[in-house]
C-alpha positions as CSV (number, residue, x, y, z in Angstrom):
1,X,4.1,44.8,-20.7
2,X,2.2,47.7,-21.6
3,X,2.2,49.0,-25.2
4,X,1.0,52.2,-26.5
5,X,-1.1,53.2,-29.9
6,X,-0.7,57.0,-30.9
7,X,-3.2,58.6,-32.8
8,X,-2.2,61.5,-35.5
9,X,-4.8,64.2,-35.9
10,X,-5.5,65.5,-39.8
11,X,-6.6,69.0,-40.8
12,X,-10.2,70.4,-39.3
13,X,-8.2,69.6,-35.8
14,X,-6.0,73.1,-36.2
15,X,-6.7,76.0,-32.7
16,X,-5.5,78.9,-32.9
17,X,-2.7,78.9,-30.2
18,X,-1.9,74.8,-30.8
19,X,1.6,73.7,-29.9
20,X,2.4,77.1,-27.9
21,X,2.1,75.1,-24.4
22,X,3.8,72.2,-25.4
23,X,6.7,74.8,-26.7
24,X,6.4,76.7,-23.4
25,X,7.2,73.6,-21.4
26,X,9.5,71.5,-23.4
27,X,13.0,72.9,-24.7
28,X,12.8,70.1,-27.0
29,X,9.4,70.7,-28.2
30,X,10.4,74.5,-28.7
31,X,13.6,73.3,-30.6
32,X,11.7,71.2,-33.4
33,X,9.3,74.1,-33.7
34,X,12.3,76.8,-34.3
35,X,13.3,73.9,-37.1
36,X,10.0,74.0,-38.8
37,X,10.2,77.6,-38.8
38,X,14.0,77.7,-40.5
39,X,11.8,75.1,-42.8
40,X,9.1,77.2,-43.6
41,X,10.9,80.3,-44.1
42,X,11.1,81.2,-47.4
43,X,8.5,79.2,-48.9
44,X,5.3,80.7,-51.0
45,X,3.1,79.5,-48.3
46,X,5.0,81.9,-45.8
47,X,5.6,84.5,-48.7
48,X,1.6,85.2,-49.0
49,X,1.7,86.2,-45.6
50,X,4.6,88.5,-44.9
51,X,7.1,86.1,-44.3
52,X,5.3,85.0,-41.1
53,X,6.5,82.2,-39.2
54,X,4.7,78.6,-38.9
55,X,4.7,79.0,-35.2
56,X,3.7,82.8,-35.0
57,X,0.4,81.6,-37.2
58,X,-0.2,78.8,-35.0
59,X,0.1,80.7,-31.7
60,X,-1.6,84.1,-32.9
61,X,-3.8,83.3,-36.2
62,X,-5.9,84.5,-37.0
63,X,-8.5,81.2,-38.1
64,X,-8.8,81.8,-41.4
65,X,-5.1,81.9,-42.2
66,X,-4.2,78.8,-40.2
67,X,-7.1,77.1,-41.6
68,X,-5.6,77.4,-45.3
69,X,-4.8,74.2,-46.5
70,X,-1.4,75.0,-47.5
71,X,-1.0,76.2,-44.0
72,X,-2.7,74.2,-41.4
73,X,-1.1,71.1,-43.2
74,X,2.6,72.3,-42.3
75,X,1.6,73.7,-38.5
76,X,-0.5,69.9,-37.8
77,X,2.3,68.2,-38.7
78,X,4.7,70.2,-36.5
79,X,2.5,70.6,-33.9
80,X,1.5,66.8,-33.5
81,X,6.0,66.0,-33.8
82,X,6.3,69.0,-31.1
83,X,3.6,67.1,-28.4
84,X,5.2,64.0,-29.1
85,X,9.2,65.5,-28.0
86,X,7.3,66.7,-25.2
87,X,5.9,63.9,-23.5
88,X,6.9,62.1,-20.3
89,X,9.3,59.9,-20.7
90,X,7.5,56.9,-19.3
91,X,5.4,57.4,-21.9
92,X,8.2,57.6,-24.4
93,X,9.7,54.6,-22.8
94,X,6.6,52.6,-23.7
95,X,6.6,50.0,-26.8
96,X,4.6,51.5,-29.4
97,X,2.5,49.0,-31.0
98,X,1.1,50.8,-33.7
99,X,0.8,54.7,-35.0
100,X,-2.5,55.2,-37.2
101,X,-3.1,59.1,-38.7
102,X,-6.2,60.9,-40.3
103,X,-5.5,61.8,-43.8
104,X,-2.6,64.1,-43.2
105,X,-1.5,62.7,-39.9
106,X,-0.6,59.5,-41.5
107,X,2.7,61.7,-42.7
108,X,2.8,62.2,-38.9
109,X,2.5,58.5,-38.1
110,X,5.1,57.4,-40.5
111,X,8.0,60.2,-39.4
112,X,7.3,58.4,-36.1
113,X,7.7,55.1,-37.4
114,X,11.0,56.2,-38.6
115,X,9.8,56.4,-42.3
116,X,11.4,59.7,-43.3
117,X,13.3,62.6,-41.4
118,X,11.4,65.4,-39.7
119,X,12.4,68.0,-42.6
120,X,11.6,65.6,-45.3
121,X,8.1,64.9,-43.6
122,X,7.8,68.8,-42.9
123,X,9.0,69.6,-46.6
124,X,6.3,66.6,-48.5
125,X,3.5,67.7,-46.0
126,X,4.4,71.7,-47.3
127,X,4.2,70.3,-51.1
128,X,0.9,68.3,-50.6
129,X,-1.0,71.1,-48.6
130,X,0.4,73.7,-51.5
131,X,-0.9,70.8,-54.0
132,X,-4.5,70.2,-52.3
133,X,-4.6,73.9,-52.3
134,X,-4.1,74.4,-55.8
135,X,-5.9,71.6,-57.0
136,X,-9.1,73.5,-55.0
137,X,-8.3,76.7,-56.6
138,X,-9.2,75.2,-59.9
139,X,-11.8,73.2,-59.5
140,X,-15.3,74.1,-58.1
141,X,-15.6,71.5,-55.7
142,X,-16.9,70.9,-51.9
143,X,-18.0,68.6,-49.7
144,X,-21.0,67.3,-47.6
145,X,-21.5,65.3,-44.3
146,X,-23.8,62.8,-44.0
147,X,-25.4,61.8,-40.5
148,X,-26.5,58.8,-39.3
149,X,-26.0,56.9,-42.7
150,X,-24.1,54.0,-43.8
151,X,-21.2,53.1,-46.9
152,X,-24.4,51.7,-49.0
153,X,-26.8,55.0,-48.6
154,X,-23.4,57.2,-49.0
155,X,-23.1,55.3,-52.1
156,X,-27.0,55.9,-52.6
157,X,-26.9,59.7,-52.4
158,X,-23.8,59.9,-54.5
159,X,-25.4,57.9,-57.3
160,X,-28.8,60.1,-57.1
161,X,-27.1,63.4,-57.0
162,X,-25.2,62.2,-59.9
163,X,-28.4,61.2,-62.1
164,X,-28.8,63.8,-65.1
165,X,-25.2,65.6,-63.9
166,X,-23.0,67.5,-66.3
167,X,-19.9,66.1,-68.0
168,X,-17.4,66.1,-65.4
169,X,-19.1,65.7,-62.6
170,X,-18.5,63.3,-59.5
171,X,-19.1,62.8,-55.7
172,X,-17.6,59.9,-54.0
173,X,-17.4,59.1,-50.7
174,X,-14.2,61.0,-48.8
175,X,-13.9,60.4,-45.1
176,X,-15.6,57.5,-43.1
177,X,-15.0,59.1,-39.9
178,X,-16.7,56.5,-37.3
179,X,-20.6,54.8,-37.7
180,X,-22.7,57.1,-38.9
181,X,-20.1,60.0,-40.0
182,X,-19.4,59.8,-43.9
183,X,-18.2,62.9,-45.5
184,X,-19.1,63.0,-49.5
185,X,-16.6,65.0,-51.7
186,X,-16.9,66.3,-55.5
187,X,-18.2,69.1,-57.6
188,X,-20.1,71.5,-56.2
189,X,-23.2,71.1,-57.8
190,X,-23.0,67.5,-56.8
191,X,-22.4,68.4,-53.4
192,X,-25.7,70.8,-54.0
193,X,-28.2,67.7,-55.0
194,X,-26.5,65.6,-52.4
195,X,-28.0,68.2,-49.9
196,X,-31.4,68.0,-52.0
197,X,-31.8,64.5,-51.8
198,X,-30.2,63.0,-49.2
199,X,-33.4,63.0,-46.6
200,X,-34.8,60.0,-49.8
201,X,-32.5,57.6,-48.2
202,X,-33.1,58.5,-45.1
203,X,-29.6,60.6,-44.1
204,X,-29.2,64.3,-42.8
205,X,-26.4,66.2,-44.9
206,X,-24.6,69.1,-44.7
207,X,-22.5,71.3,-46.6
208,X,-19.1,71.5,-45.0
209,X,-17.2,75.1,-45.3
210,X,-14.2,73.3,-47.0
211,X,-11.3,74.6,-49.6
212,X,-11.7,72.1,-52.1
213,X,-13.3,68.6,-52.9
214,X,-10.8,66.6,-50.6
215,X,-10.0,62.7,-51.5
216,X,-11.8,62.9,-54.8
217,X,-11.1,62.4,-58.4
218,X,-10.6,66.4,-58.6
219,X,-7.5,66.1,-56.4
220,X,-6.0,64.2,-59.0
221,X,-3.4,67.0,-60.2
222,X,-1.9,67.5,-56.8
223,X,-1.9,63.6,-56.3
224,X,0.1,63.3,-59.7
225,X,2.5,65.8,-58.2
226,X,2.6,64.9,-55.5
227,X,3.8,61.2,-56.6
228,X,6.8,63.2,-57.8
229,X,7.3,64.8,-54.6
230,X,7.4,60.9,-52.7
231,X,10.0,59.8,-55.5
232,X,12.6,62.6,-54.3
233,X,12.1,61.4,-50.3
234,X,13.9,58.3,-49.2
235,X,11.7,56.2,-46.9
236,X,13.0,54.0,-44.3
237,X,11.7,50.7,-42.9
238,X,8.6,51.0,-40.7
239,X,9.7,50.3,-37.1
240,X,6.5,49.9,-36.0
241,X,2.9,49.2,-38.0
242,X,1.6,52.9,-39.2
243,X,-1.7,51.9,-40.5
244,X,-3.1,53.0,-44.0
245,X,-6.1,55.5,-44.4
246,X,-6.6,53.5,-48.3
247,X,-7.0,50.1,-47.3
248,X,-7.4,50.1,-43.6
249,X,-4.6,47.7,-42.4
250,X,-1.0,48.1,-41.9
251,X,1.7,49.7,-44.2
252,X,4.0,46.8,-45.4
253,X,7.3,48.0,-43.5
254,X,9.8,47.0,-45.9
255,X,8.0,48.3,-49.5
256,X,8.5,51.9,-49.9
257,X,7.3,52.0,-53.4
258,X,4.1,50.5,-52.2
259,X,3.7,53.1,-49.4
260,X,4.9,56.4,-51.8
261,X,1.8,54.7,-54.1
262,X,-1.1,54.2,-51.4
263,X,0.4,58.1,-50.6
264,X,-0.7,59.6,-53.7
265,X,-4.0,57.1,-54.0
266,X,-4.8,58.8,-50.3
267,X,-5.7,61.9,-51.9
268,X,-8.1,60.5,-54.4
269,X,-9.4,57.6,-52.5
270,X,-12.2,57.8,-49.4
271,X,-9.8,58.2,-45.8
272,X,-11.3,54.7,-44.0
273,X,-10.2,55.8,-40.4
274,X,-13.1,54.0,-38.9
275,X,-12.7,50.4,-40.7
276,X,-8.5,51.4,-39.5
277,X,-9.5,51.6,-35.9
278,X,-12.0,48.9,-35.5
279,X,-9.2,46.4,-37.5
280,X,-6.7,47.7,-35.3
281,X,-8.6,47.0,-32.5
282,X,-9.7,43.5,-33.6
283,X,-5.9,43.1,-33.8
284,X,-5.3,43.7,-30.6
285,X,-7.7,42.0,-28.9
286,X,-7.2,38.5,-31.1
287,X,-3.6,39.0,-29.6
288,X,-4.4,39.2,-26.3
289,X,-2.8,42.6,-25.9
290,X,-6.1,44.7,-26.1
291,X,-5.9,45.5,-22.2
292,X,-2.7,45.7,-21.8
293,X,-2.2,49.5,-24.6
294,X,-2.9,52.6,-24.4
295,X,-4.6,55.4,-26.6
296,X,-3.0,58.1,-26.7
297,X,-3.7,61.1,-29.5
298,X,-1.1,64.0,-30.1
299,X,-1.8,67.6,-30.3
300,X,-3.7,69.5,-31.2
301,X,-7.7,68.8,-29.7
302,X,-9.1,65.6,-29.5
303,X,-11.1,65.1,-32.6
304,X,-9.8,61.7,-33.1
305,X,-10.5,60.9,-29.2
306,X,-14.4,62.0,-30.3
307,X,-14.2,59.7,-33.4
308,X,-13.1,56.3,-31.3
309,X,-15.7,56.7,-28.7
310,X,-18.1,56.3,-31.9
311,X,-16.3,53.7,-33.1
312,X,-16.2,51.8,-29.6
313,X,-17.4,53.0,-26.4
314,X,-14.7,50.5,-24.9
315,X,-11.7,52.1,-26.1
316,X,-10.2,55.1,-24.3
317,X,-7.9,57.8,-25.7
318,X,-6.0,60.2,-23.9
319,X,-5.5,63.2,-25.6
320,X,-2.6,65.6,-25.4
321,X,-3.7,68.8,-26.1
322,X,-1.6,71.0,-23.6
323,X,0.8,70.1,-21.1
């Protein structure tokens, strides 16, 4: 029997013009997009620009608007829900073995699981982008990829940018894309001396044009609000494993106060997605199913396609960009 693993892209995957094919070709892709639209109507995020719609940014832009965190969160999410109505139905027909997402995407992977309704995903997804985005405002904070380094010399430049800081000051790790992609978030000055003195441990870095310090300690505001947000949603039983970006294994399908916690410790805690896809994968092969599923990502880009082939060469994901 063949089973099938979809994969959830997070923000940095948003294209101007994401979602329009899918809405072109499917009435009921173009149906869920007129909801998240009714959705989005009305709210601050669609207030600050004109009272545009969600699917009028995402078709037409421009970059830099889509691109706002409390704007590209929304249209992901929507965009990613819309690809899935609009597959083939063999493909829906499949047994899903698993959903996994990439930061935000993991609100993707659990409304597939059958967590929470499409508007109550669509409404917390709103709340946490409008969070993050806030939380950036306030705080001077950015964040800085490293290349071709590992969790110990991530930790390294961390602790050597911090020596002599200011009060206040952090940089964790944030993202542990695949071997040899870490992303380092926290104050800007941090993120400065992280640049400075990353080449001592033998790393390349770069500063990432970024709203805000990202899954770090000066996200903590939105994640405290955002805990109130997850206490208003009712969350179903998983009906399928949606794996966790905080501890890189499976959500437990019948806890929802566990899962509305490792929510809110997502946005302070490093997004594992690499450790997520190689125990996934482990999974699979120790139960003899590895051959028999299929990779699939959901719109928009394949990012997350780029990401497993570092992680292993053997695994192939299909992505699902257009029609």
């Amino acid at each position: 029997m063949t089973h099938i693993v979809f994969l959830c892209p997070g923000q940095g995957a948003q294209a101007v013009g994401m979602a329009k094919a899918w809405c072109d070709a499917s009435p009921k892709a173009k149906a869920l997009l007129d909801e998240a639209d009714r959705i989005f109507a009305g709210s601050a995020a669609s207030a600050s620009v004109g009272g545009r719609s969600l699917t009028d940014i995402a078709f037409n832009g421009p970059i830099d608007v889509l691109s706002r965190t409390d704007i590209s969160q929304p249209a992901l999410f929507a965009a990613a829900i819309a690809c899935h109505h609009a597959l083939p139905e063999e493909l829906r027909a499949l047994s899903v073995r698993a959903v996994a997402g990439l930061s935000l995407g993991e609100y993707t992977a659990l409304h597939l699981a059958g967590a929470f309704s499409f508007e109550d995903g669509l409404r917390l997804v709103m709340r946490r982008g409008q969070l993050m985005q806030q939380a950036a405002e306030a705080s001077k904070g950015g964040m800085v990829a490293l290349i071709g380094g590992d969790e110990a010399q991530a930790n390294d430049v961390c602790a050597r940018a911090l020596a002599g800081a200011a009060a206040g000051e952090c940089l964790v790790p944030a993202n542990f894309n695949a071997p040899g992609q870490i992303v380092l978030s926290g104050s800007i000055e941090a993120c400065d001396r992280a640049v400075a003195v990353s080449g001592d441990v033998g790393v390349r870095a770069t500063k990432l044009q970024v709203a805000g310090a990202f899954h770090s300690p000066l996200m903590a505001p939105a994640a405290e609000k955002l805990g109130e947000a997850l206490a208003k949603v009712q969350i179903a039983a998983l009906k399928c494993e949606v794996w966790s970006n905080v501890t890189a294994r499976p959500h437990d399908p019948a806890n929802p106060e566990l899962l509305r916690s490792l929510l809110v410790d997502q946005l302070v805690s490093p997004v594992r997605w690499a450790q997520s896809c190689a125990n996934l994968l482990e999974v699979l092969g120790t139960s003899g199913t590895r051959t028999t599923t299929a990779f699939h990502e959901l719109a928009p880009g394949n990012v997350l396609k780029g990401l497993m082939r570092r992680i292993d060469k053997t695994c192939e994901v299909i992505p699902h960009d257009a029609t």
